[in-house]
Backbone as ProteinMPNN parsed JSONL, in Angstrom:
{"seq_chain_A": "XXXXXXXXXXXXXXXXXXXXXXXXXXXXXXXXXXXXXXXXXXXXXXXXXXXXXXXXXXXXXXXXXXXXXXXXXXXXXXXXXXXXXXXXX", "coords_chain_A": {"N_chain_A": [[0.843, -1.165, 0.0], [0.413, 1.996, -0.653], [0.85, 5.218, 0.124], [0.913, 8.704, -0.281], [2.029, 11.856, 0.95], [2.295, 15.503, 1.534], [4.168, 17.244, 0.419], [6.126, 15.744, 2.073], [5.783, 16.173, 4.571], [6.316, 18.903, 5.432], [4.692, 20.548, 5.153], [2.772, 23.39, 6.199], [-0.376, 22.819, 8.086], [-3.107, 22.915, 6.723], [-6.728, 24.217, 6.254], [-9.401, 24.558, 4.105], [-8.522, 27.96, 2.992], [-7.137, 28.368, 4.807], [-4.404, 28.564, 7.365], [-4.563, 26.383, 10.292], [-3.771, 27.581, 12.109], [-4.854, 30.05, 11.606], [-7.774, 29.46, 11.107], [-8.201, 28.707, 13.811], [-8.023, 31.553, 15.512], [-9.633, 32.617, 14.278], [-11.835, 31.852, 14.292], [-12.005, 31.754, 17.53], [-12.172, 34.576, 17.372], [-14.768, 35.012, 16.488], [-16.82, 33.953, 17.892], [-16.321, 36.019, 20.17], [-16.912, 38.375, 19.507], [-19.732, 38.12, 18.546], [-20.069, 37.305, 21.204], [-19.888, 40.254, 22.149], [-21.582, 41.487, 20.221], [-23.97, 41.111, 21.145], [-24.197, 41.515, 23.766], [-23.273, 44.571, 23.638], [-24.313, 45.603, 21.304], [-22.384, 46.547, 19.383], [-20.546, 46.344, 16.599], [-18.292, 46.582, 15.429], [-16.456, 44.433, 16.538], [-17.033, 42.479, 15.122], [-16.545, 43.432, 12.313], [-13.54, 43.547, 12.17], [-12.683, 40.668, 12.915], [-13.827, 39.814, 10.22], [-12.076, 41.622, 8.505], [-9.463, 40.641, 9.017], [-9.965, 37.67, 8.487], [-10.498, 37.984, 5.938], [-7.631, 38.765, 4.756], [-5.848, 36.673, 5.745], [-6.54, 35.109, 4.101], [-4.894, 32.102, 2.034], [-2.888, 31.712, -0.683], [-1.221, 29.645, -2.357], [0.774, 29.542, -0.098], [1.054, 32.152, 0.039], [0.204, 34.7, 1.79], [-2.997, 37.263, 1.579], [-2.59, 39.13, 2.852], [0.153, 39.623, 2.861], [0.861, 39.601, 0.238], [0.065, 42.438, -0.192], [1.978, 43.744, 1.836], [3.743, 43.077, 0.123], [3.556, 44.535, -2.046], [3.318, 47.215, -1.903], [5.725, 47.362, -0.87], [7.241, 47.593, -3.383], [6.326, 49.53, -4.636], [6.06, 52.066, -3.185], [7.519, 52.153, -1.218], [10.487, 50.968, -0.82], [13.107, 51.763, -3.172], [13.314, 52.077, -6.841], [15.825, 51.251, -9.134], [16.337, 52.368, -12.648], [18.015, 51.342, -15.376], [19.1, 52.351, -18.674], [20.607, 51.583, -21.404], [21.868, 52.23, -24.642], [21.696, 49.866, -27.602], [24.051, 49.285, -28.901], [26.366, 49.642, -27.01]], "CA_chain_A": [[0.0, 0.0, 0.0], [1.051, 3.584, -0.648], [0.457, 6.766, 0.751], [1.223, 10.331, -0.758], [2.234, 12.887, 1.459], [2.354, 16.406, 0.606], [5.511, 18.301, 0.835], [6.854, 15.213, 2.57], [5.162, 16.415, 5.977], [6.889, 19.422, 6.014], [4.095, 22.038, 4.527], [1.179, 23.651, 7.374], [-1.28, 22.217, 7.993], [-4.376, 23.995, 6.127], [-7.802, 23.655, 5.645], [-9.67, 25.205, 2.961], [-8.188, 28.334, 2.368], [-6.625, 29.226, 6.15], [-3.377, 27.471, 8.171], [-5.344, 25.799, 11.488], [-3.15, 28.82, 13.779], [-5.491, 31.383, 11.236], [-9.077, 29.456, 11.744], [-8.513, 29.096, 15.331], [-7.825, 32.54, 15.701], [-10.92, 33.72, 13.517], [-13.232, 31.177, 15.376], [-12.453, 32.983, 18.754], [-12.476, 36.216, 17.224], [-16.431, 35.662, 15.881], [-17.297, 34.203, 19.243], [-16.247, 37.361, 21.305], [-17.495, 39.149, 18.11], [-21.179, 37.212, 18.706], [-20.756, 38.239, 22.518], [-20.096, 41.834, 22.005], [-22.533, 42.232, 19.854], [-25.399, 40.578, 21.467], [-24.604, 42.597, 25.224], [-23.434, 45.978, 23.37], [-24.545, 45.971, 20.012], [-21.292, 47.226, 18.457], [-20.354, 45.89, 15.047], [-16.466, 46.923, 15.408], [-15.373, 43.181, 16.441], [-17.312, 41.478, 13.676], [-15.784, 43.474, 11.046], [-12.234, 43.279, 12.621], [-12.595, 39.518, 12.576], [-13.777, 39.925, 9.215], [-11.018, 41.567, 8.081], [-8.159, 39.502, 9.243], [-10.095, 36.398, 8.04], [-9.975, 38.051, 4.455], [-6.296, 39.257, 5.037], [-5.273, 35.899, 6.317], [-6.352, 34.01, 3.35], [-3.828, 32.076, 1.512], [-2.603, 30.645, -1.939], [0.151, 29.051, -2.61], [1.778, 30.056, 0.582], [1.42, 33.595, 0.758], [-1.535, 35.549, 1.734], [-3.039, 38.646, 1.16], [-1.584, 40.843, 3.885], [1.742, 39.298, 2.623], [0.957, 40.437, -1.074], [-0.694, 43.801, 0.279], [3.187, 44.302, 1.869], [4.968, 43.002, -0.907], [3.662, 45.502, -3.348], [3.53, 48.641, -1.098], [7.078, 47.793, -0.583], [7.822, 47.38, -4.662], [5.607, 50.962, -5.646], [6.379, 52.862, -2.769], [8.768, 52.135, -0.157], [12.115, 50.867, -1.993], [13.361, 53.01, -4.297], [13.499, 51.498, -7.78], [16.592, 52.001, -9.879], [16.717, 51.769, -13.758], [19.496, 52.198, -16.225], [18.271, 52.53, -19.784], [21.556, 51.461, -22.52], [21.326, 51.564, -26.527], [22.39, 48.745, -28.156], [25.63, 49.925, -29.416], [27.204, 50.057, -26.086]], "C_chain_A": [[0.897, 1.24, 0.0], [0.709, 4.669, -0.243], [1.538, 8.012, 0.128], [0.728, 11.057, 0.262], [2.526, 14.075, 0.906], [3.023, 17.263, 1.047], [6.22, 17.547, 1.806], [6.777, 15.659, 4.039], [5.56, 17.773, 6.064], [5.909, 20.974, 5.858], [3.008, 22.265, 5.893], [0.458, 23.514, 6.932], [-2.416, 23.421, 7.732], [-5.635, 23.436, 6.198], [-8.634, 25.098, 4.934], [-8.987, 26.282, 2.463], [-7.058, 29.438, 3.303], [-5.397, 28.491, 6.584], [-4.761, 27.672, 9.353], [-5.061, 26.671, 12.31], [-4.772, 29.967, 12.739], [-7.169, 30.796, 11.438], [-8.923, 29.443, 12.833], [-8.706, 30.772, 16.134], [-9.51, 33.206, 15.368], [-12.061, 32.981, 14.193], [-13.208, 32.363, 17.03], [-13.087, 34.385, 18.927], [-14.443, 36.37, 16.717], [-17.174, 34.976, 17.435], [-17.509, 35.107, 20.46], [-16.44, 38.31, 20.459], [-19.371, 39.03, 18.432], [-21.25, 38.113, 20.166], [-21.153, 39.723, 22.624], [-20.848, 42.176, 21.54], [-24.343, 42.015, 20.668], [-25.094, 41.584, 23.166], [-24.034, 43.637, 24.647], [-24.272, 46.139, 21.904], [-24.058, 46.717, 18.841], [-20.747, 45.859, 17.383], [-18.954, 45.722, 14.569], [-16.047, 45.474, 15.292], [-15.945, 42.251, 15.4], [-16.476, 42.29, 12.536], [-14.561, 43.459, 11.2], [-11.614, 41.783, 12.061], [-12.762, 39.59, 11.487], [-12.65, 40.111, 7.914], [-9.831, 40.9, 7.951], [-8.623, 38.288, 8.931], [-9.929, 37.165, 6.498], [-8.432, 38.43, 4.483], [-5.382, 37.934, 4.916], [-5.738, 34.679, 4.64], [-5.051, 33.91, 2.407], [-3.708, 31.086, 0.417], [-1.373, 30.793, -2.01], [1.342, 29.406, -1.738], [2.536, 31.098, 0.788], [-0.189, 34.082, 0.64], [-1.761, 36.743, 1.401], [-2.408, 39.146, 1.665], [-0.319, 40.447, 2.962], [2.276, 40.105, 0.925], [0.897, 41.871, -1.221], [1.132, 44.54, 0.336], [4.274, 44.465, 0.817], [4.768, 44.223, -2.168], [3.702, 46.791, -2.943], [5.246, 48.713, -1.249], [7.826, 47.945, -2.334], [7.376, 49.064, -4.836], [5.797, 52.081, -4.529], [7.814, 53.387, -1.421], [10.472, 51.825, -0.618], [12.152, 51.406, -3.168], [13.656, 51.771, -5.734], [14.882, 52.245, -8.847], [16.309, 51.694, -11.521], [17.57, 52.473, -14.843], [18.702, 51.806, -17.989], [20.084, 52.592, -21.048], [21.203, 51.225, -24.271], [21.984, 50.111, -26.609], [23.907, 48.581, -28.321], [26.688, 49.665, -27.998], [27.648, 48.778, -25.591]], "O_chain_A": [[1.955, 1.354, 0.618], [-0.407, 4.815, -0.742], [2.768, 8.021, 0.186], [-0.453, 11.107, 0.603], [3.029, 14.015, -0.216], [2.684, 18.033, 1.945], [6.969, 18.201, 2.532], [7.791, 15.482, 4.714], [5.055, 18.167, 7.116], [6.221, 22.096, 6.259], [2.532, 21.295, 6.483], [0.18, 23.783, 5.763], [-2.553, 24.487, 8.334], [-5.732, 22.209, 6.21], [-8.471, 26.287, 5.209], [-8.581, 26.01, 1.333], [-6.479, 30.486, 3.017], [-5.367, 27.446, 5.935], [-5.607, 28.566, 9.397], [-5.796, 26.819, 13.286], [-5.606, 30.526, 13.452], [-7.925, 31.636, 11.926], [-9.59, 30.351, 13.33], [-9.407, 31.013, 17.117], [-10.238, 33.963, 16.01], [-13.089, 33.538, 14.58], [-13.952, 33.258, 17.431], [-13.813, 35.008, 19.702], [-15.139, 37.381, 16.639], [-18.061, 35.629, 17.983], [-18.354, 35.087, 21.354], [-15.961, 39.368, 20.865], [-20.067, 40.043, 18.488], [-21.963, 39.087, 20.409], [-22.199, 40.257, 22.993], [-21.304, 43.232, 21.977], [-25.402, 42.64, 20.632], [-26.005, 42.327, 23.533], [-24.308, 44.392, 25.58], [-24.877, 47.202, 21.767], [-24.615, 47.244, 17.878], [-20.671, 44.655, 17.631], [-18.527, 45.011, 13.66], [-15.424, 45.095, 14.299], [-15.282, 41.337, 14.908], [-15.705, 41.609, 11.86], [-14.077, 43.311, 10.078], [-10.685, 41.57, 11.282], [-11.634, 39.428, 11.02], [-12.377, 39.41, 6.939], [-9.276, 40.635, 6.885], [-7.717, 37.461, 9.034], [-8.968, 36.705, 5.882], [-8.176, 37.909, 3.398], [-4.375, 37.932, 4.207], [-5.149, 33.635, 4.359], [-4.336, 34.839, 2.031], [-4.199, 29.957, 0.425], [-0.621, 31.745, -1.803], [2.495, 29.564, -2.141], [3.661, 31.304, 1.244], [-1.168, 33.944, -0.092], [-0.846, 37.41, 0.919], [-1.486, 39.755, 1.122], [0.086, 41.388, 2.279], [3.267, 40.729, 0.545], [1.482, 42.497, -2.105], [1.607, 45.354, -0.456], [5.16, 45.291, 0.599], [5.615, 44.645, -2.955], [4.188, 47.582, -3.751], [5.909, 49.689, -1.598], [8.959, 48.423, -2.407], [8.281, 49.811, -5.208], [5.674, 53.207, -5.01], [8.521, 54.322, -1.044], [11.394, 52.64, -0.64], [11.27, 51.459, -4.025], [14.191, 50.687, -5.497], [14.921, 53.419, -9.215], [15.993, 50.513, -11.669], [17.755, 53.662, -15.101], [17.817, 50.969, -18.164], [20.536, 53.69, -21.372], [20.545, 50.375, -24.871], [22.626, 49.486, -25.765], [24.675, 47.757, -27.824], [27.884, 49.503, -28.238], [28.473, 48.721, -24.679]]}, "name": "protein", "num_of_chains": 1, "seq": "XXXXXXXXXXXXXXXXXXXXXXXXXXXXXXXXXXXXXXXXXXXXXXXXXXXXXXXXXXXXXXXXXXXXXXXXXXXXXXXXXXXXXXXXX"}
């Protein structure tokens, strides 16, 4: 019998489209999201949770926030150099 492993054990553990550290996280966060809203009736920690569950999703082993940083840091934060040569040279 055979078994296929994936990444040879070494990749995190996911399910659907989260690592298991990012649903645990977003489960607590809509439970004390649920409380708050039901004894104040503020809206703040549902869309918080909200956010960081869209933030936190991930393909191919990078997520949004991660893309969010990576391109802030390409278009505004590191300086881009470019050198521009004819042919001739």
């Amino acid at each position: 019998m055979e078994y296929l492993y994936p990444d040879n054990l070494k990749a995190k553990a996911t399910l659907w489209l989260w690592e298991l550290r990012d649903i645990g996280i977003i489960a607590i966060g809509l439970l004390i999201s649920v409380f708050a809203f039901s004894q104040t009736g503020l809206l703040l920690p549902i869309v918080i949770t909200a956010v960081y569950a869209f933030l936190s999703i991930r393909f191919e082993d990078v997520s949004i926030l991660d893309f969010i940083k990576y391109a802030m840091a390409f278009f505004f934060l590191k300086p881009q150099n470019y050198e521009w040569r004819s042919a001739n040279e």
